[in-house]
Backbone bond lengths (Angstrom), bond angles and torsions (degrees), N, CA, C in turn:
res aa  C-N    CA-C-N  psi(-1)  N-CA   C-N-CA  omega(-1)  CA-C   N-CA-C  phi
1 X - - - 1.436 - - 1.528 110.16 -
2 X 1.524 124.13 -59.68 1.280 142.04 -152.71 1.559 103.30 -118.72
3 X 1.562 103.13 11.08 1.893 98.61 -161.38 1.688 114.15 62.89
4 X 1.640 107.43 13.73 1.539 114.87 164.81 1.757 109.60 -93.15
5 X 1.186 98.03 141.67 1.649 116.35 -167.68 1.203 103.65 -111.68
6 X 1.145 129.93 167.83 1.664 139.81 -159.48 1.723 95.77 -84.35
7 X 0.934 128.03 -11.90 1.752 117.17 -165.01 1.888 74.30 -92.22
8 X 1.268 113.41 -54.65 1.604 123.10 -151.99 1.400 113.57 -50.38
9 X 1.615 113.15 -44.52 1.156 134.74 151.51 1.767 140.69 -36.71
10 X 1.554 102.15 -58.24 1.448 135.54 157.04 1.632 89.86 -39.42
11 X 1.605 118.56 -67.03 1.722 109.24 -151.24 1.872 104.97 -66.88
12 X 1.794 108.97 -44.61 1.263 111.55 175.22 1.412 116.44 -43.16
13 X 1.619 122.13 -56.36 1.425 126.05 178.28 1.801 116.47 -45.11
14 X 0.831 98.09 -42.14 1.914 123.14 172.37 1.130 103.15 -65.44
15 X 1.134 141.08 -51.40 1.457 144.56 -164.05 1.441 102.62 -74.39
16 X 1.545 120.06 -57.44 1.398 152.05 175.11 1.803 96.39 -12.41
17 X 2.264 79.70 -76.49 1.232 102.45 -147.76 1.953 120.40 -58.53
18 X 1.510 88.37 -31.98 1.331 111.75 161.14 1.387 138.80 -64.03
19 X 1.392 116.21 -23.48 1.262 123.98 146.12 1.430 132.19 -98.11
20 X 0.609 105.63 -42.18 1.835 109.89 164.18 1.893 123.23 -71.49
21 X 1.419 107.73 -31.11 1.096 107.19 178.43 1.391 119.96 89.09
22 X 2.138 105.54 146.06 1.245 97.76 179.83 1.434 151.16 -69.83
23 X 1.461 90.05 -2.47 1.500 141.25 -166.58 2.186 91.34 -61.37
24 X 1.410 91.98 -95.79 1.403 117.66 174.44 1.599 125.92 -68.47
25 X 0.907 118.12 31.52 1.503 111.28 -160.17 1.616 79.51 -110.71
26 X 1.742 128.89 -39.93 1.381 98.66 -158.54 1.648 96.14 -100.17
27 X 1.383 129.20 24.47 1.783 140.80 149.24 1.550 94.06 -65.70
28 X 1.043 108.17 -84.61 1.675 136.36 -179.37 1.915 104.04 -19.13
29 X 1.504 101.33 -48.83 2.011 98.98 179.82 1.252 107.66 -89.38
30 X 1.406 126.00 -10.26 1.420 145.50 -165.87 1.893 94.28 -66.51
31 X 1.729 93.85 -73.15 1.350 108.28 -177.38 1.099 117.42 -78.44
32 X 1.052 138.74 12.02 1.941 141.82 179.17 1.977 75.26 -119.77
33 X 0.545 132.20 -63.63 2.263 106.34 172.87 1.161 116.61 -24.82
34 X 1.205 117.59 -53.48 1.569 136.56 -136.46 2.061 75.51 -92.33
35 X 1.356 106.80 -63.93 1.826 111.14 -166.49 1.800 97.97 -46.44
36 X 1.239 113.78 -34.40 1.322 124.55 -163.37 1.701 91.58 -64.09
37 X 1.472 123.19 -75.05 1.306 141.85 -125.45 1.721 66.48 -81.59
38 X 1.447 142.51 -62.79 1.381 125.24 178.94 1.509 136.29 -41.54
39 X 1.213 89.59 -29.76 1.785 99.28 173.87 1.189 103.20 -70.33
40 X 1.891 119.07 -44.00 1.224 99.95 -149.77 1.804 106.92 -81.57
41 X 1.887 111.43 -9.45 1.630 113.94 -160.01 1.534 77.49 -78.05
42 X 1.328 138.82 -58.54 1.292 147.94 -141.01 1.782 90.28 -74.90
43 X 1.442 144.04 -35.52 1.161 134.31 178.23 1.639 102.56 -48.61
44 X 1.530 94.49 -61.35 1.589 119.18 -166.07 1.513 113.84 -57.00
45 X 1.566 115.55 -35.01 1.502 108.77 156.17 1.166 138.57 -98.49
46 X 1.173 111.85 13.31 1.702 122.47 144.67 1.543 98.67 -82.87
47 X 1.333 156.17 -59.38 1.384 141.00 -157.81 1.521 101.86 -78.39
48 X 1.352 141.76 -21.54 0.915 130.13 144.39 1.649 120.26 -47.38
49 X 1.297 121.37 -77.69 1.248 118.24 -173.54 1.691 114.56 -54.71
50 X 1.265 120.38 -0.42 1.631 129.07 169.72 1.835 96.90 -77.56
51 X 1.473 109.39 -53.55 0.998 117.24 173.82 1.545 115.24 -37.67
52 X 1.659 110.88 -88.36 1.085 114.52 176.54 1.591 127.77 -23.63
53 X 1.805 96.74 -46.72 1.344 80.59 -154.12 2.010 91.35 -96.65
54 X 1.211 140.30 14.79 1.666 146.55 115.63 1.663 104.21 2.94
55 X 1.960 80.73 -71.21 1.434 99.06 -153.34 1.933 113.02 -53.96
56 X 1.236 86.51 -59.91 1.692 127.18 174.76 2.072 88.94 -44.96
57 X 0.905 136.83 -12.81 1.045 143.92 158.76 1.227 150.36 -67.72
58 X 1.658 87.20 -58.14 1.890 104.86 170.79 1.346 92.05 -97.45
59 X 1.642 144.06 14.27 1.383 127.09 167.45 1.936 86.10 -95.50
60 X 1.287 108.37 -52.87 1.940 89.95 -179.55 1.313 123.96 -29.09
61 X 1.810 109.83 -54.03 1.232 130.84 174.67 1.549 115.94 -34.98
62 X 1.367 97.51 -72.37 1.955 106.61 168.57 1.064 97.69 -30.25
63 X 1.483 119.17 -81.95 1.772 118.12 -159.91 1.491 138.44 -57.79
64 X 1.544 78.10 -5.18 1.760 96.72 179.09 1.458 120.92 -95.94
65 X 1.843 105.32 -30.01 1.014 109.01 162.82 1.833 126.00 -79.71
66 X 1.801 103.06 -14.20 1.575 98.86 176.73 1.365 89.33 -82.82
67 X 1.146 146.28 -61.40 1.129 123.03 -179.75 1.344 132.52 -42.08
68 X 1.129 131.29 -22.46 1.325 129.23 157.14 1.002 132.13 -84.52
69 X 1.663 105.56 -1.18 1.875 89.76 156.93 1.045 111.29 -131.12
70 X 1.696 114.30 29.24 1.544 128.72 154.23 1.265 103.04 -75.02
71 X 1.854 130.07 -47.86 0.783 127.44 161.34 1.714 139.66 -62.62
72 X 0.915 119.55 -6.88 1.965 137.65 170.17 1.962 92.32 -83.92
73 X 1.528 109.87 -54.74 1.590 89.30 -167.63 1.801 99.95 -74.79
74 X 1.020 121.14 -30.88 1.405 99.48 -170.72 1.762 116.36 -70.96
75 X 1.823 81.18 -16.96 2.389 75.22 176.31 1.139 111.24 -90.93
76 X 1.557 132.85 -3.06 1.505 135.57 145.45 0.890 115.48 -81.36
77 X 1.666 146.61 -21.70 1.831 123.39 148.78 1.785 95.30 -63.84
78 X 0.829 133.47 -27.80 1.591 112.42 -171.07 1.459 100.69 -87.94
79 X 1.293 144.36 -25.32 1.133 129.27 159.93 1.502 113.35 -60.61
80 X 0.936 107.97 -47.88 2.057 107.67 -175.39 1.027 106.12 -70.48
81 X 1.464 125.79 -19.15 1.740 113.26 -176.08 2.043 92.28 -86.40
82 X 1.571 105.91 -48.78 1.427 105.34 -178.12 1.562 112.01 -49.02
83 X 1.039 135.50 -50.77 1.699 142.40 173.68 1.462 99.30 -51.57
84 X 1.344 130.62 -55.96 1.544 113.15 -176.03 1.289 106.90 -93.95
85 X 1.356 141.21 46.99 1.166 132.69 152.75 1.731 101.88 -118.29
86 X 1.754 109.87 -11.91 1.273 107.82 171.90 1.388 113.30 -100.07
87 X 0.857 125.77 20.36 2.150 152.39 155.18 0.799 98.66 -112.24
88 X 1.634 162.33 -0.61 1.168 141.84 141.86 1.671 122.52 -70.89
89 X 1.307 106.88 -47.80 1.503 101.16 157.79 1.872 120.97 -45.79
90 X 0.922 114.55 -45.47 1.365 113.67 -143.96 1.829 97.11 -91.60
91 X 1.818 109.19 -22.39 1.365 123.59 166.98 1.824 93.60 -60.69
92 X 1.530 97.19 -70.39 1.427 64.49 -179.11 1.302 148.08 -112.58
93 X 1.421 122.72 43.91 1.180 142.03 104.60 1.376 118.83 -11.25
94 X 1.377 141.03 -98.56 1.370 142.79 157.75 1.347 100.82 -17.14
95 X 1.673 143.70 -70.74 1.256 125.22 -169.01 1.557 116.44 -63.25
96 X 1.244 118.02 -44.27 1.420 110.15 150.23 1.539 159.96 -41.62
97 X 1.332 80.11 -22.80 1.448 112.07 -178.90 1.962 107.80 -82.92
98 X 1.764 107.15 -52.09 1.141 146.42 130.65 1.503 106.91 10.69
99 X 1.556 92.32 -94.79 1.838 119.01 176.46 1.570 113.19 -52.43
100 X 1.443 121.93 -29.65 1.366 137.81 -174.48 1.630 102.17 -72.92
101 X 1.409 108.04 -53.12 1.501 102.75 -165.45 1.490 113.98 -112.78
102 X 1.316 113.29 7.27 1.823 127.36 125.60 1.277 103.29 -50.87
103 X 1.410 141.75 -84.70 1.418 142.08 -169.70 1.476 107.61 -36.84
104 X 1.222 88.83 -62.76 2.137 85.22 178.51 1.062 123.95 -38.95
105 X 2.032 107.92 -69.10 1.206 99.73 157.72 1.298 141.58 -29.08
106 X 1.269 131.47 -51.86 1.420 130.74 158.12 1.360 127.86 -2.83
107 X 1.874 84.75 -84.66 1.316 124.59 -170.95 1.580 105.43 -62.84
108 X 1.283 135.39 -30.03 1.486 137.03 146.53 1.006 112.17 -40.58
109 X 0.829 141.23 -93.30 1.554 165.11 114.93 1.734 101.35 45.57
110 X 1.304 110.88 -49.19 1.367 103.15 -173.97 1.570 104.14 -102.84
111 X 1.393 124.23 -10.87 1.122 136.50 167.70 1.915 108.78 -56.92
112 X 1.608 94.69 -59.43 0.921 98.23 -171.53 1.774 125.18 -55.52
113 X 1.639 93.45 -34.77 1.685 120.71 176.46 1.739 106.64 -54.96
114 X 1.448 100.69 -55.80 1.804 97.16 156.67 1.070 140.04 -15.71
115 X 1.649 100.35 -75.78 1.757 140.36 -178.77 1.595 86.31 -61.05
116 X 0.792 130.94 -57.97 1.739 128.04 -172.46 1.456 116.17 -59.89
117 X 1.643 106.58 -43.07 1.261 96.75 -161.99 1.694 106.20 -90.94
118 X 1.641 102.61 -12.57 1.547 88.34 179.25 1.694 118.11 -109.11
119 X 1.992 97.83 16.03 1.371 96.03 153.65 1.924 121.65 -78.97
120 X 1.580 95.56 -32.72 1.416 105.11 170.88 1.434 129.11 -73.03
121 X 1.394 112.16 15.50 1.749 129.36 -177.56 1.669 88.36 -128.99
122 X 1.081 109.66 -25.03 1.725 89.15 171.74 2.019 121.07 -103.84
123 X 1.711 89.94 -8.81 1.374 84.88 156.55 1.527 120.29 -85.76
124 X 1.024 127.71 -46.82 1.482 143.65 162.14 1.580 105.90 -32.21
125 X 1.228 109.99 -41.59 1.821 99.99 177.00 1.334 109.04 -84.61
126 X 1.305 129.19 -42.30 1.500 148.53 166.87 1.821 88.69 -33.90
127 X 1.170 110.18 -68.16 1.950 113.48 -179.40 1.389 122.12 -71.35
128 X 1.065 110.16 -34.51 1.721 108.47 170.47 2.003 95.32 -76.59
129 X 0.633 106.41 -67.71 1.966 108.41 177.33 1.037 87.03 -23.99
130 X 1.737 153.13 -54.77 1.704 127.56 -128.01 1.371 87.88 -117.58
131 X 1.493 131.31 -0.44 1.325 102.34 -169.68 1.511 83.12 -124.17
């Protein structure tokens, strides 16, 4: 057990019996059992609770790592949603831009129809005038 050998033992029991007496000696192994069988439940529930709390460990671990790449995919949907909401401006921007110089055009366009039509009312009077 202790690197104690049966002679080593033999002398302690002898020694024991002689000081303690024949009286008390089998109280005396009674309660050094009992200290024993406590040491040994109280070893066993501390190496359990080493256990447990091991365990209680690599389950944090898991959750720390799903959470961290619950957290990585949700800041790449928030980057991809952030990038196309900054191409959504600028889309429409371009369609606006688009609608802007459609309008111009127009408005040229009818400018120009003006410029045309009241050069052709002043040639037309210029020709009705000469004849």
């Amino acid at each position: 057990m202790f690197g104690i050998g049966m002679p080593e033992m033999i002398l302690i029991l002898a020694v024991a019996l002689i000081v303690i007496g024949p009286k008390k000696l089998p109280e005396l192994a009674k309660s050094l059992g009992k200290g024993i069988v406590e040491f040994k439940r109280a070893t066993q529930d501390f190496q359990e609770s080493l256990d447990v709390k091991n365990e209680v460990n690599e389950l944090r671990d898991t959750v720390d790592s799903v959470k961290s790449d619950i957290t990585h995919q949700l800041t790449d949907l928030s980057d991809k949603t952030d990038q196309s909401q900054r191409n959504m401006p600028t889309k429409q921007a371009e369609a606006s831009s688009d609608s802007i110089y459609s309008e111009k055009n127009q408005e040229i366009d009818e400018s120009a129809d003006v410029a045309s039509n009241q050069k052709n009312q002043e040639a037309d009077e210029q020709n009705y005038g000469r004849k």
